[in-house]
CHARMM-style PDB file with segment names, atoms N, HN, CA, C and O in Angstrom:
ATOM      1  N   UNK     1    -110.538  -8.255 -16.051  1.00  0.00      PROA
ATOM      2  CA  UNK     1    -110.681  -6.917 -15.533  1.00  0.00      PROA
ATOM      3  C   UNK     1    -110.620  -6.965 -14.007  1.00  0.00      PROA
ATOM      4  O   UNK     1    -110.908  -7.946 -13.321  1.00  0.00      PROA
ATOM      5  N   UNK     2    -110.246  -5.890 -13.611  1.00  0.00      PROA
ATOM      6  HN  UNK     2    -110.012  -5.094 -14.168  1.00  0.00      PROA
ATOM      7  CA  UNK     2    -109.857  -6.088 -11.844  1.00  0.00      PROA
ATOM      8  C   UNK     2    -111.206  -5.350 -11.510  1.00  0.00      PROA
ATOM      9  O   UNK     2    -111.964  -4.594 -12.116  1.00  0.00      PROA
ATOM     10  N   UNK     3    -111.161  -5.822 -10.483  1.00  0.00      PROA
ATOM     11  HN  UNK     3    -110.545  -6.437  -9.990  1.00  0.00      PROA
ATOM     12  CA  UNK     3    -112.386  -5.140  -9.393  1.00  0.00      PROA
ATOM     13  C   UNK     3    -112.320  -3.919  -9.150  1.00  0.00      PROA
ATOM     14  O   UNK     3    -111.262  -3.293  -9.206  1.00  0.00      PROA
ATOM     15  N   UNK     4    -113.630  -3.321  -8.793  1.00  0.00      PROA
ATOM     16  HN  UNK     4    -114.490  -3.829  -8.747  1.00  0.00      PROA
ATOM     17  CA  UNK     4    -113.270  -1.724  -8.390  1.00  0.00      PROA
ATOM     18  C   UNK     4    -112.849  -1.730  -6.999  1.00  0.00      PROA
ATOM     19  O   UNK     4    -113.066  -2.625  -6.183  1.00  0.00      PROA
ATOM     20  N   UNK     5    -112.314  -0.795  -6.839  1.00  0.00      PROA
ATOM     21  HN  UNK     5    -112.137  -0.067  -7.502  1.00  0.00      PROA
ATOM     22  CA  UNK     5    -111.874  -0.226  -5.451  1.00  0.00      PROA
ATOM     23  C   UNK     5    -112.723  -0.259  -4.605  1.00  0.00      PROA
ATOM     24  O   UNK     5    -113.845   0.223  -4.759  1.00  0.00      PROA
ATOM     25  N   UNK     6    -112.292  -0.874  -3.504  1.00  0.00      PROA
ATOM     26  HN  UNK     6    -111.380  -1.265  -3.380  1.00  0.00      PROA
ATOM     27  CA  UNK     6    -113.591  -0.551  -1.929  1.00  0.00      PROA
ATOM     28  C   UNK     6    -113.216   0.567  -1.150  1.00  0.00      PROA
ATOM     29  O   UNK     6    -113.375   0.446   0.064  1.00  0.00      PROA
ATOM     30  N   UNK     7    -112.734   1.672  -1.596  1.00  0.00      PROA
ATOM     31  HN  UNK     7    -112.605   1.771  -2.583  1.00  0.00      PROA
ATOM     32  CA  UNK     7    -112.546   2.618  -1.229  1.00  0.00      PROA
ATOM     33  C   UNK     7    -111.877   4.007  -2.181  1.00  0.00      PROA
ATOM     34  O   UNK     7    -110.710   3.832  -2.530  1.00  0.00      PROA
ATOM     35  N   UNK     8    -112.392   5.066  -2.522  1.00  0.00      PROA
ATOM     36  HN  UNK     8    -113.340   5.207  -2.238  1.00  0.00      PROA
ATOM     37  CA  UNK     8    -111.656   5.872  -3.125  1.00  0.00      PROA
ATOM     38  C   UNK     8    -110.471   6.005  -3.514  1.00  0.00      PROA
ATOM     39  O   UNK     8    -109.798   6.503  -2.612  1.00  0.00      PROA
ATOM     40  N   UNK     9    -109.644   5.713  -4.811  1.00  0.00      PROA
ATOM     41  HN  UNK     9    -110.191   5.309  -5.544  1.00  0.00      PROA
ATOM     42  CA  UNK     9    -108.568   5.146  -4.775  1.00  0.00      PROA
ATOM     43  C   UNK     9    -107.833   6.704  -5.538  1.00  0.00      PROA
ATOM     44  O   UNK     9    -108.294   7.555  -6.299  1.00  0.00      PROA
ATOM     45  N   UNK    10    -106.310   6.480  -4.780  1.00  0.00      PROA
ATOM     46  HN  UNK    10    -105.935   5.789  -4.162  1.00  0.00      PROA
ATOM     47  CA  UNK    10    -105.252   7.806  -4.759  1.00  0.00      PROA
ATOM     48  C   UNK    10    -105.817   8.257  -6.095  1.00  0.00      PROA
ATOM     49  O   UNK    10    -106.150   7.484  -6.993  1.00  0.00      PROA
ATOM     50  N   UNK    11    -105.925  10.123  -6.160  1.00  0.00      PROA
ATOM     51  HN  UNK    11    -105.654  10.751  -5.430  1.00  0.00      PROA
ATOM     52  CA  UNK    11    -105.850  10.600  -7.445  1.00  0.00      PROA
ATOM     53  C   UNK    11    -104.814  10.260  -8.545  1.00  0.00      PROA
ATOM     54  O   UNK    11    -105.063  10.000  -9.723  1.00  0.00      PROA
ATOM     55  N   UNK    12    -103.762  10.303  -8.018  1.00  0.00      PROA
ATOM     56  HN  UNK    12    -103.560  10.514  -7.062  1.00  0.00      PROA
ATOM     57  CA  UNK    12    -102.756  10.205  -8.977  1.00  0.00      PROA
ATOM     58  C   UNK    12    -101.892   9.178  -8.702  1.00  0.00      PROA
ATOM     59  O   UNK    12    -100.679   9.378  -8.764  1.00  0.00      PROA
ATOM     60  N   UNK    13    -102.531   7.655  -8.284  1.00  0.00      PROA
ATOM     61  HN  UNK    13    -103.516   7.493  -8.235  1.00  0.00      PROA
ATOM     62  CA  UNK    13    -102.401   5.912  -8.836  1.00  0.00      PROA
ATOM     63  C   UNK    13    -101.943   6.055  -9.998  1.00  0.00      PROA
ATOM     64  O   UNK    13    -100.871   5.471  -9.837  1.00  0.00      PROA
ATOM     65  N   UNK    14    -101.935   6.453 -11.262  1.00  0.00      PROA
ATOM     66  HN  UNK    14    -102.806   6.927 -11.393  1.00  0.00      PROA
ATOM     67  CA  UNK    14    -101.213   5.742 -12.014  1.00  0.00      PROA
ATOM     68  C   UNK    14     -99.835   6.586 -12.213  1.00  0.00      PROA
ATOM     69  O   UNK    14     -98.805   5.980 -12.509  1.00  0.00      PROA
ATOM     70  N   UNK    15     -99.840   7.979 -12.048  1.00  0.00      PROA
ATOM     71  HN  UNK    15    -100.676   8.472 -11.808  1.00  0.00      PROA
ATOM     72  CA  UNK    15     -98.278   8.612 -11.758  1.00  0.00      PROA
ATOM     73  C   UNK    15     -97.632   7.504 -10.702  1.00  0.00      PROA
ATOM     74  O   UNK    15     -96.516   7.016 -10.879  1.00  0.00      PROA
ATOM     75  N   UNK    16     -98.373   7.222  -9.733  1.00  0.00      PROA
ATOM     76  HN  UNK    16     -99.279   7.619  -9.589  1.00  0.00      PROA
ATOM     77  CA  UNK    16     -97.195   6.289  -8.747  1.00  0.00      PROA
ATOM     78  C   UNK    16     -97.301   5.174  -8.803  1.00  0.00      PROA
ATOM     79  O   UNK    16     -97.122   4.490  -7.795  1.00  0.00      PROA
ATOM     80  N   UNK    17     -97.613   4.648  -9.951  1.00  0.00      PROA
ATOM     81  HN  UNK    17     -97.758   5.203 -10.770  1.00  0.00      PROA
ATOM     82  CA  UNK    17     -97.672   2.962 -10.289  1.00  0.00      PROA
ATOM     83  C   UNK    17     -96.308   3.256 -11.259  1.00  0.00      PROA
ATOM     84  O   UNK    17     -95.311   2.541 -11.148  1.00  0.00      PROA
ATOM     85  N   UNK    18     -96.377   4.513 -12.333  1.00  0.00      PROA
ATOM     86  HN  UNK    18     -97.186   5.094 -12.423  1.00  0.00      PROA
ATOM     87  CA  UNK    18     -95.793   4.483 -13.431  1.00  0.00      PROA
ATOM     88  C   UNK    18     -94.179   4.963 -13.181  1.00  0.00      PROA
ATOM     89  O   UNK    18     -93.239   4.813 -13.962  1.00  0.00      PROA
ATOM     90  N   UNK    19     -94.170   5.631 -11.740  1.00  0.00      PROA
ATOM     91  HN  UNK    19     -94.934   5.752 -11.106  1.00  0.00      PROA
ATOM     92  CA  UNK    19     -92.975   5.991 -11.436  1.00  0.00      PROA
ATOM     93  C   UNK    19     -92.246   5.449 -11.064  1.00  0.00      PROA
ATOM     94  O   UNK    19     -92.457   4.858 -10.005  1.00  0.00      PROA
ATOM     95  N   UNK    20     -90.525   5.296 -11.942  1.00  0.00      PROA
ATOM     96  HN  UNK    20     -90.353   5.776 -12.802  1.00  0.00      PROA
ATOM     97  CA  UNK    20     -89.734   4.297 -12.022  1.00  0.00      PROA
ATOM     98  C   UNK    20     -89.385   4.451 -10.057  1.00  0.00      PROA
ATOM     99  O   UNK    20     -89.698   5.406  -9.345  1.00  0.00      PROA
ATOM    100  N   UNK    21     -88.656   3.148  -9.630  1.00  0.00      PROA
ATOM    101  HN  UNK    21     -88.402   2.373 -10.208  1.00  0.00      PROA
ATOM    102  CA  UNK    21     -88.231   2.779  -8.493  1.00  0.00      PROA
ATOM    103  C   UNK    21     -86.512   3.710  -8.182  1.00  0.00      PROA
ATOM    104  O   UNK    21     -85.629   3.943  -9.006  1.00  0.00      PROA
ATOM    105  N   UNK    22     -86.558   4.034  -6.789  1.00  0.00      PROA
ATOM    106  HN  UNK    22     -87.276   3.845  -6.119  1.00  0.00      PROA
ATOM    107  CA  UNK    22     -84.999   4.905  -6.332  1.00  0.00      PROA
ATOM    108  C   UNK    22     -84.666   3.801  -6.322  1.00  0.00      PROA
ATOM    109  O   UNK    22     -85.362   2.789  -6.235  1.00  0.00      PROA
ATOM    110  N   UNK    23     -82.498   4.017  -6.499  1.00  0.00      PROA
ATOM    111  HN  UNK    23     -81.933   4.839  -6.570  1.00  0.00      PROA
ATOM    112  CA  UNK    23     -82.275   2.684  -6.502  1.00  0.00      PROA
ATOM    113  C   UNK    23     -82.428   2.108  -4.621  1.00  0.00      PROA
ATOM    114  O   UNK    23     -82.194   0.920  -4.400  1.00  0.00      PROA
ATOM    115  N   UNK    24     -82.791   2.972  -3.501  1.00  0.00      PROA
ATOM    116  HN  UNK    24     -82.982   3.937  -3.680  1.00  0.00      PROA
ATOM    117  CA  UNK    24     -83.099   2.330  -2.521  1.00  0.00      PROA
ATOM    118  C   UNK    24     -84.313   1.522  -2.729  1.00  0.00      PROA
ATOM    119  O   UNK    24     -84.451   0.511  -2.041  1.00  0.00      PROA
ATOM    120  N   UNK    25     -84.928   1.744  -3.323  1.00  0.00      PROA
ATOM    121  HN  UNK    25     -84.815   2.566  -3.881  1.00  0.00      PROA
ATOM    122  CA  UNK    25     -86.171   0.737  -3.113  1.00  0.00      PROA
ATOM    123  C   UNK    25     -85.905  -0.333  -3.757  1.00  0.00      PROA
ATOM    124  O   UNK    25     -86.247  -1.415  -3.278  1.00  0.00      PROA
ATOM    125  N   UNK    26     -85.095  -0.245  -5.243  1.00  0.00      PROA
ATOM    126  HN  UNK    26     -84.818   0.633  -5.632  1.00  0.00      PROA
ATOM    127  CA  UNK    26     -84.314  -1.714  -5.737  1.00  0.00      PROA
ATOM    128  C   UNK    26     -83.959  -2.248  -4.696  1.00  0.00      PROA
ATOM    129  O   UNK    26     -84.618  -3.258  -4.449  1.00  0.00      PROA
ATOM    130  N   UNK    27     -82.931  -1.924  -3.717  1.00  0.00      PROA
ATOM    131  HN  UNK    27     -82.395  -1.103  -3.917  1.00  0.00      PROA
ATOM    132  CA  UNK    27     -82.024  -2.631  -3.442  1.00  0.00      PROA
ATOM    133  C   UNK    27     -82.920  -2.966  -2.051  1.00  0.00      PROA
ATOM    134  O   UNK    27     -82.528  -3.908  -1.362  1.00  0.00      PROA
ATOM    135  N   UNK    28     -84.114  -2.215  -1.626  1.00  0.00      PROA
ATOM    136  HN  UNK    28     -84.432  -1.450  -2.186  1.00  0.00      PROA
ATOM    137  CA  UNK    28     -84.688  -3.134  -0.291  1.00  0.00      PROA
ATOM    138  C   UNK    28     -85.748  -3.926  -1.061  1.00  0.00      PROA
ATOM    139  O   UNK    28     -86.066  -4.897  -0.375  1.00  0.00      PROA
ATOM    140  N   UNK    29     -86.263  -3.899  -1.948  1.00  0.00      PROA
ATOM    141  HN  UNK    29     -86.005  -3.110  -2.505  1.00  0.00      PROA
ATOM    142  CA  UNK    29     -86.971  -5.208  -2.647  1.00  0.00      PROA
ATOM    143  C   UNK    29     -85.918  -6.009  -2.920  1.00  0.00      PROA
ATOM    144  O   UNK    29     -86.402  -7.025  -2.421  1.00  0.00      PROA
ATOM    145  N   UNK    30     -85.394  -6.183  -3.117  1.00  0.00      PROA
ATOM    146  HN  UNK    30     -85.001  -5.358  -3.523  1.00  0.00      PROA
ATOM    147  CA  UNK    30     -84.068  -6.990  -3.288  1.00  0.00      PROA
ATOM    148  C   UNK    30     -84.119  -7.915  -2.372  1.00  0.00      PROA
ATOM    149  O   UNK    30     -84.344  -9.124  -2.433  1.00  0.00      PROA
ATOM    150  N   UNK    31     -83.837  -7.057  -1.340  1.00  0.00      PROA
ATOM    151  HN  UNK    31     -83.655  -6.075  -1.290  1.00  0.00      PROA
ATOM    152  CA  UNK    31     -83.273  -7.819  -0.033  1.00  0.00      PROA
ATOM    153  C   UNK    31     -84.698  -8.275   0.544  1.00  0.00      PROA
ATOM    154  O   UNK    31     -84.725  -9.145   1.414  1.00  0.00      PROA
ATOM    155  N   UNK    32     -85.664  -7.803   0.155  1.00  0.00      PROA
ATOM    156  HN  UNK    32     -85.641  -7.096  -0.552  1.00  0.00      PROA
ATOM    157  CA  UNK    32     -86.855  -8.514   0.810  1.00  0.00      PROA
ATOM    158  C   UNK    32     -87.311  -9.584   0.173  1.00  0.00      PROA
ATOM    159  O   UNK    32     -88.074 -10.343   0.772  1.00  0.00      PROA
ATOM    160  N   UNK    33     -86.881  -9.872  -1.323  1.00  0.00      PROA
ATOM    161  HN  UNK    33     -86.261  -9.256  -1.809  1.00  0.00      PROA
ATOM    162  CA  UNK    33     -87.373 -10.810  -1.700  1.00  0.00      PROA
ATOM    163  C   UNK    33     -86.101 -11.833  -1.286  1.00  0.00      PROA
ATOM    164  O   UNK    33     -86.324 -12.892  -0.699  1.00  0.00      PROA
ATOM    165  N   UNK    34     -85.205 -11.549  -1.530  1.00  0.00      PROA
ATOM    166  HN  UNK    34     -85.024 -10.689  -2.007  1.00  0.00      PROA
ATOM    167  CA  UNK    34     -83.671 -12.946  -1.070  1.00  0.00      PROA
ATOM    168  C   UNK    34     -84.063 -13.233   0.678  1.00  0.00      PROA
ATOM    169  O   UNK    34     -83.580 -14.319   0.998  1.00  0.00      PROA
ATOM    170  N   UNK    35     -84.707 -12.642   1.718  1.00  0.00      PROA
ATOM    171  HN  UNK    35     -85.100 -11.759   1.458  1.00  0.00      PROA
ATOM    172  CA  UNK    35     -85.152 -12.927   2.384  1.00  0.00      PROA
ATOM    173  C   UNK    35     -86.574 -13.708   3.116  1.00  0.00      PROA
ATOM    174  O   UNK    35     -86.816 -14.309   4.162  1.00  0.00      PROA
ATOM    175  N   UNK    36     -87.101 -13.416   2.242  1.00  0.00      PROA
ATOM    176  HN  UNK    36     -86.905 -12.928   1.392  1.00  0.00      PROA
ATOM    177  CA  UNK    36     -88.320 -13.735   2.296  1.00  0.00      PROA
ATOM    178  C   UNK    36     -89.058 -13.202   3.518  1.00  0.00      PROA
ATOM    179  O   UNK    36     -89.749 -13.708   4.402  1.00  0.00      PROA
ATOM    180  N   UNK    37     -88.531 -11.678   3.138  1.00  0.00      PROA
ATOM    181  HN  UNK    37     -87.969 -11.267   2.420  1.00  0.00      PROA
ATOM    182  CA  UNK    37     -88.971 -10.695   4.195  1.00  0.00      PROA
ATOM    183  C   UNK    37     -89.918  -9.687   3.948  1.00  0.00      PROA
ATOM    184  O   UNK    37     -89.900  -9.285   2.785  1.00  0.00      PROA
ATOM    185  N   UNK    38     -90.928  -9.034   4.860  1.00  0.00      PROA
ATOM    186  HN  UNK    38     -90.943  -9.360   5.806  1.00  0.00      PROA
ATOM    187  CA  UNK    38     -91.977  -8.341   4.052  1.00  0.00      PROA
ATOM    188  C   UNK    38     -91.521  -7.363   3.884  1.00  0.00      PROA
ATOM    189  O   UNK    38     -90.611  -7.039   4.648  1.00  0.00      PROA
ATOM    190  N   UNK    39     -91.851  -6.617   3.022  1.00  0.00      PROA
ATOM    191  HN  UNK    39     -92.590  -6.880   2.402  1.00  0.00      PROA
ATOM    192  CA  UNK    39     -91.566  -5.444   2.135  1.00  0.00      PROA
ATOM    193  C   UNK    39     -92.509  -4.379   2.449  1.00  0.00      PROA
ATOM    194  O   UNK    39     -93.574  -4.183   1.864  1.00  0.00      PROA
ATOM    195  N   UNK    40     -91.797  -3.374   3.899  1.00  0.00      PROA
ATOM    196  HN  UNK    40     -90.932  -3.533   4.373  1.00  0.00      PROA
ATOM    197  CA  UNK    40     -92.924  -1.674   3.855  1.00  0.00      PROA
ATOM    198  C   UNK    40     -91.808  -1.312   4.667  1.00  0.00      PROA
ATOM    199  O   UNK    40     -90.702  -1.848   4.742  1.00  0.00      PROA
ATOM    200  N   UNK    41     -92.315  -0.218   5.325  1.00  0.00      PROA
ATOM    201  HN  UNK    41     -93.213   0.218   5.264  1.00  0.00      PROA
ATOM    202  CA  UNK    41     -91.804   0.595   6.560  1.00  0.00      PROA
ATOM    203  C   UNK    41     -91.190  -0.153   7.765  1.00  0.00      PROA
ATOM    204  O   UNK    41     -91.574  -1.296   8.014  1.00  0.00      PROA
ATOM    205  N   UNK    42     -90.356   0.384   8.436  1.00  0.00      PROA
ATOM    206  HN  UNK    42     -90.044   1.313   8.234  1.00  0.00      PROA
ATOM    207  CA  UNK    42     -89.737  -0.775   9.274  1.00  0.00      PROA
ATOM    208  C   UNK    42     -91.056  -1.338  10.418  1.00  0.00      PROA
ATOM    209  O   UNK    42     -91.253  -2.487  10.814  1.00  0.00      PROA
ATOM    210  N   UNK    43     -91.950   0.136  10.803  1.00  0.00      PROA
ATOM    211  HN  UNK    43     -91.790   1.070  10.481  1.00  0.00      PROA
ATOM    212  CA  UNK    43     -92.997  -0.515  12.065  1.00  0.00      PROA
ATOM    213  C   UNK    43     -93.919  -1.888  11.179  1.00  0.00      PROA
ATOM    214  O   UNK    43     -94.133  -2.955  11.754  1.00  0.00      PROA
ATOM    215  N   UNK    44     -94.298  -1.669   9.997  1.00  0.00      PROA
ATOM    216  HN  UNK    44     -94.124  -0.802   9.531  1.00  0.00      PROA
ATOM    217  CA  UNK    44     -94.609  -2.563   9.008  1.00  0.00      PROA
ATOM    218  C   UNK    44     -94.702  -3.963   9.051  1.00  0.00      PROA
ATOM    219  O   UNK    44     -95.475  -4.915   9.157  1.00  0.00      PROA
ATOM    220  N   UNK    45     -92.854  -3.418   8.840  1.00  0.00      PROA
ATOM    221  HN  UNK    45     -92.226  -2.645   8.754  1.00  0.00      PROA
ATOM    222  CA  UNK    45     -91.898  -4.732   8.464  1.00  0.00      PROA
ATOM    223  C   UNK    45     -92.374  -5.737  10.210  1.00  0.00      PROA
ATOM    224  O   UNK    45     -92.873  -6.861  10.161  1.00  0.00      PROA
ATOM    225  N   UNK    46     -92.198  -5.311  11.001  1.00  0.00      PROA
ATOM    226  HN  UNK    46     -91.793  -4.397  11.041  1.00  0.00      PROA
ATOM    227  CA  UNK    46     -91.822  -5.681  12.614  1.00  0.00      PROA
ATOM    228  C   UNK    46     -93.200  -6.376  12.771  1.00  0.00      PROA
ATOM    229  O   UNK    46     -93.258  -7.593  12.943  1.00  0.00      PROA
ATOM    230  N   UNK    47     -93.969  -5.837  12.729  1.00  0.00      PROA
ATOM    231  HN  UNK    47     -93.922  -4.848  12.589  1.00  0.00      PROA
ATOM    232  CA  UNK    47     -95.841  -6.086  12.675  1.00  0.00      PROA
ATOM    233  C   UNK    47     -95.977  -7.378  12.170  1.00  0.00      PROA
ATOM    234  O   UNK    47     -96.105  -8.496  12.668  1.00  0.00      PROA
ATOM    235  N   UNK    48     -95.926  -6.998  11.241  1.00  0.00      PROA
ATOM    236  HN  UNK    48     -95.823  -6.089  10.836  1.00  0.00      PROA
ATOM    237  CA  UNK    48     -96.174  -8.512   9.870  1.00  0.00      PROA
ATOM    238  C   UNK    48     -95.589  -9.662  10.033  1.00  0.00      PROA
ATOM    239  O   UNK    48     -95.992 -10.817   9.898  1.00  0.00      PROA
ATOM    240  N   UNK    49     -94.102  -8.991  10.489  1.00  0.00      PROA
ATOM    241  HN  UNK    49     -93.774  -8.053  10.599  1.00  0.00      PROA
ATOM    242  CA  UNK    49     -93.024 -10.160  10.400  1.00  0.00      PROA
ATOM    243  C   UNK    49     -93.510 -11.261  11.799  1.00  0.00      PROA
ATOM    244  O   UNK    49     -93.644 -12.484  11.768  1.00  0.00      PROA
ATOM    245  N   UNK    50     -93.673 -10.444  12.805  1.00  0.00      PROA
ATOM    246  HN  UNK    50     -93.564  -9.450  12.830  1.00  0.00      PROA
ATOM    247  CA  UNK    50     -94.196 -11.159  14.163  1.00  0.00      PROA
ATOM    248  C   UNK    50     -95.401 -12.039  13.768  1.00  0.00      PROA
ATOM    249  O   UNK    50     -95.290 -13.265  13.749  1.00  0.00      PROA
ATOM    250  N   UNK    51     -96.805 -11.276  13.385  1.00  0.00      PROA
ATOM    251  HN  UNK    51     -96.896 -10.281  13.400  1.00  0.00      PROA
ATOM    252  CA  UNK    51     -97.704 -12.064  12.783  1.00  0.00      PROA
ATOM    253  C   UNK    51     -97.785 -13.003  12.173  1.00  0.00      PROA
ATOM    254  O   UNK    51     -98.647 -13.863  12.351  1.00  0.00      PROA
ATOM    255  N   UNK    52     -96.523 -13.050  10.960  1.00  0.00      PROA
ATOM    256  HN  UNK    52     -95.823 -12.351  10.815  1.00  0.00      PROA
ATOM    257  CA  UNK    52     -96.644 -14.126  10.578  1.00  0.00      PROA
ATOM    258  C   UNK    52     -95.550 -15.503  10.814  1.00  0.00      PROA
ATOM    259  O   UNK    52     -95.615 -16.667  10.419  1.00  0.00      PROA
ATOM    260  N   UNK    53     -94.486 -14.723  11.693  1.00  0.00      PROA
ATOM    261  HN  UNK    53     -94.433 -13.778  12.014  1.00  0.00      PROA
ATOM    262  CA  UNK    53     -94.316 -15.917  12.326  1.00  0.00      PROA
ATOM    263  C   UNK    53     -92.287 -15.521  11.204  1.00  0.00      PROA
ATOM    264  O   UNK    53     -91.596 -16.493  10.903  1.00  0.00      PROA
ATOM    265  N   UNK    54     -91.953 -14.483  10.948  1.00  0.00      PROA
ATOM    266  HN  UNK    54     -92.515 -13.693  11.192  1.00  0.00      PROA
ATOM    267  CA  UNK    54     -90.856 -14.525  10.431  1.00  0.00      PROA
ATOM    268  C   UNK    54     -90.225 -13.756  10.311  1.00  0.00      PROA
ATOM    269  O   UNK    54     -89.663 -13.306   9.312  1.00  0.00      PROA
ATOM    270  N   UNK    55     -90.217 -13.321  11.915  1.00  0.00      PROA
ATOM    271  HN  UNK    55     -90.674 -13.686  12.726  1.00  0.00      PROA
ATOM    272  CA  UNK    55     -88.897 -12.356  12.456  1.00  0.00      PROA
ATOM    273  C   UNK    55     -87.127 -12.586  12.169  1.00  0.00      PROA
ATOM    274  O   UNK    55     -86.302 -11.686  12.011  1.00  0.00      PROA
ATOM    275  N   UNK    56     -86.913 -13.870  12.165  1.00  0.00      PROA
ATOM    276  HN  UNK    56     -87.583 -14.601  12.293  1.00  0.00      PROA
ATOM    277  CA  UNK    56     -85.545 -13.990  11.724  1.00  0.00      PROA
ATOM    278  C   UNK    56     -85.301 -13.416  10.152  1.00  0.00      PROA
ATOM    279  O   UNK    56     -84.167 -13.156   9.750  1.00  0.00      PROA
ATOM    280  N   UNK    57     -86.273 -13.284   9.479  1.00  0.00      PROA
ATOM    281  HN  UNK    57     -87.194 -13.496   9.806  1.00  0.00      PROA
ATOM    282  CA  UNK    57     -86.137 -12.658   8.485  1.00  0.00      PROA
ATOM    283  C   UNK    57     -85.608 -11.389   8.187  1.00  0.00      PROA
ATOM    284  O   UNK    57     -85.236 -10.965   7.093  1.00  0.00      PROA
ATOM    285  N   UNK    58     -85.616 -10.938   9.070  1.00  0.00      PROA
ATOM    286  HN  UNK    58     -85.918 -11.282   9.959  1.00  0.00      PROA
ATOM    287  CA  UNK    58     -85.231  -8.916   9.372  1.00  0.00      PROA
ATOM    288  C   UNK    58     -84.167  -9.028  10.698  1.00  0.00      PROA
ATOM    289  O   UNK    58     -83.927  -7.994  11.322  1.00  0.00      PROA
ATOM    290  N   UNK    59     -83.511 -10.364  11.128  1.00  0.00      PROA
ATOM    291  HN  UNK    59     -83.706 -11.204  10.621  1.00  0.00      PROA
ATOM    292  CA  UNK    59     -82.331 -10.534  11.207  1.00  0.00      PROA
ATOM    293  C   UNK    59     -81.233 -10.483  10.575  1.00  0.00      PROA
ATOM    294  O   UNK    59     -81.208 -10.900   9.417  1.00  0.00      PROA
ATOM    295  N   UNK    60     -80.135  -9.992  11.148  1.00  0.00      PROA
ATOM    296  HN  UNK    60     -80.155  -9.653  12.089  1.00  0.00      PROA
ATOM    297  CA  UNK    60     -78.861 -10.306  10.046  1.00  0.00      PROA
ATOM    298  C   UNK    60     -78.372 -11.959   9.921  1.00  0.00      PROA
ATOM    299  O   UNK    60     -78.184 -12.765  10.832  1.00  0.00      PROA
ATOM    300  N   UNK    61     -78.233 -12.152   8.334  1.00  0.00      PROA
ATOM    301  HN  UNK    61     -78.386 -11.497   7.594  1.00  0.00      PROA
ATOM    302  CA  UNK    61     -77.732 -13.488   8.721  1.00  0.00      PROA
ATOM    303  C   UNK    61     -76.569 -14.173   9.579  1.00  0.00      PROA
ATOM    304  O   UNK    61     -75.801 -13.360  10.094  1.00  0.00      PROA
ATOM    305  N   UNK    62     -76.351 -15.270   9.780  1.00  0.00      PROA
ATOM    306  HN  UNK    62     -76.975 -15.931   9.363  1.00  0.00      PROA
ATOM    307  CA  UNK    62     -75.438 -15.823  10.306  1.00  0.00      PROA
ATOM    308  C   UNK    62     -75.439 -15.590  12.077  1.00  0.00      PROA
ATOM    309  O   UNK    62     -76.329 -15.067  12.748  1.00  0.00      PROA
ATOM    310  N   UNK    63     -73.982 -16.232  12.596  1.00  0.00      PROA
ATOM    311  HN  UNK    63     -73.260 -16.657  12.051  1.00  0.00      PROA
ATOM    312  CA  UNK    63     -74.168 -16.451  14.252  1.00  0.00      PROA
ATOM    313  C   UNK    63     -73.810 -14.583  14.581  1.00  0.00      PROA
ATOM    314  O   UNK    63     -73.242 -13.820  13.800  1.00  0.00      PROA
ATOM    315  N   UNK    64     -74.202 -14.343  15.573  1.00  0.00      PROA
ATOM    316  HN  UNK    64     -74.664 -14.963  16.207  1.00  0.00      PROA
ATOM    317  CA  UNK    64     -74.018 -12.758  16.579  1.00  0.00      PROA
ATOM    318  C   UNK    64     -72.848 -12.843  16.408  1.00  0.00      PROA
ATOM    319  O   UNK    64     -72.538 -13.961  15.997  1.00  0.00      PROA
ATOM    320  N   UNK    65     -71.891 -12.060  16.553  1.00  0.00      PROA
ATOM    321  HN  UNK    65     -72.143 -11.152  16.887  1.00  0.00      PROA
ATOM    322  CA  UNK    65     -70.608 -11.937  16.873  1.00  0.00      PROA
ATOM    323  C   UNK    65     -70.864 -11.624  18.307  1.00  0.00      PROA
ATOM    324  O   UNK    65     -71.711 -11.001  18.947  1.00  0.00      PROA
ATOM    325  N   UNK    66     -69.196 -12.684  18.680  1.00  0.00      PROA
ATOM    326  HN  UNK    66     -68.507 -13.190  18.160  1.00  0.00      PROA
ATOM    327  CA  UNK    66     -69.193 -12.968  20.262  1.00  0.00      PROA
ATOM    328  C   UNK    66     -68.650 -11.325  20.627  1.00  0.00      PROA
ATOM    329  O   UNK    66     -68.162 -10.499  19.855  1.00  0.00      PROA
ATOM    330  N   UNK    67     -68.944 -11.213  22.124  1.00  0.00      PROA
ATOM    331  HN  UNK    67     -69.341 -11.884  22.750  1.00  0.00      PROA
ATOM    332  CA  UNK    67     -68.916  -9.929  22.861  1.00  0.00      PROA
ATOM    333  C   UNK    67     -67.376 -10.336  23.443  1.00  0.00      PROA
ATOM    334  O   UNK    67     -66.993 -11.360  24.008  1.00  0.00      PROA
ATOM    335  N   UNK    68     -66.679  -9.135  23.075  1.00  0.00      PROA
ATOM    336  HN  UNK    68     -66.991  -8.303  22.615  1.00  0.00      PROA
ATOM    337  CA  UNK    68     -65.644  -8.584  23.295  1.00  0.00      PROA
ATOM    338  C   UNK    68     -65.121  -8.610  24.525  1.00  0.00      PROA
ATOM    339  O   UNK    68     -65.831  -7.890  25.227  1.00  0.00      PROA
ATOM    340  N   UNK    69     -64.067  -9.162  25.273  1.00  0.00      PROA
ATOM    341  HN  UNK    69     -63.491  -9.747  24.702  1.00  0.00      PROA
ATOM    342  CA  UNK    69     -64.381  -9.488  26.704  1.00  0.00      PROA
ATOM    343  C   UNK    69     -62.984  -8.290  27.470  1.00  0.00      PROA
ATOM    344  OT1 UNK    69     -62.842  -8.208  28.690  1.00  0.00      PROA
TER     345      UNK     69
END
């Protein structure tokens, strides 16, 4: 059995546990898990990622493309 809540928990938790995923949120869990990138809001994402040390993660892969001269 899980613990109770340390704080008043959403009225309607299980409508938004039970509500299926847009396919945007597939496809950024997706990409957050093939990254091993955290998964929220971008200020979130930026926060966490610094904290924990895995900003290249919410990089695009591979080298920059060179600047156009």
């Amino acid at each position: 059995m899980l613990a109770k809540w340390p704080i008043t928990g959403p009225r309607n938790w299980i409508d938004y546990v039970n509500a299926p995923q847009t396919e945007a949120e597939v496809l950024a869990l997706e990409c957050s898990i093939d990254r091993g990138a955290p998964y929220g809001t971008d200020r979130w994402n930026q926060r966490v990622a610094k904290r924990l040390g895995l900003e290249s993660s919410l990089r695009p892969r591979g080298r920059p493309k060179k600047a156009k001269k």
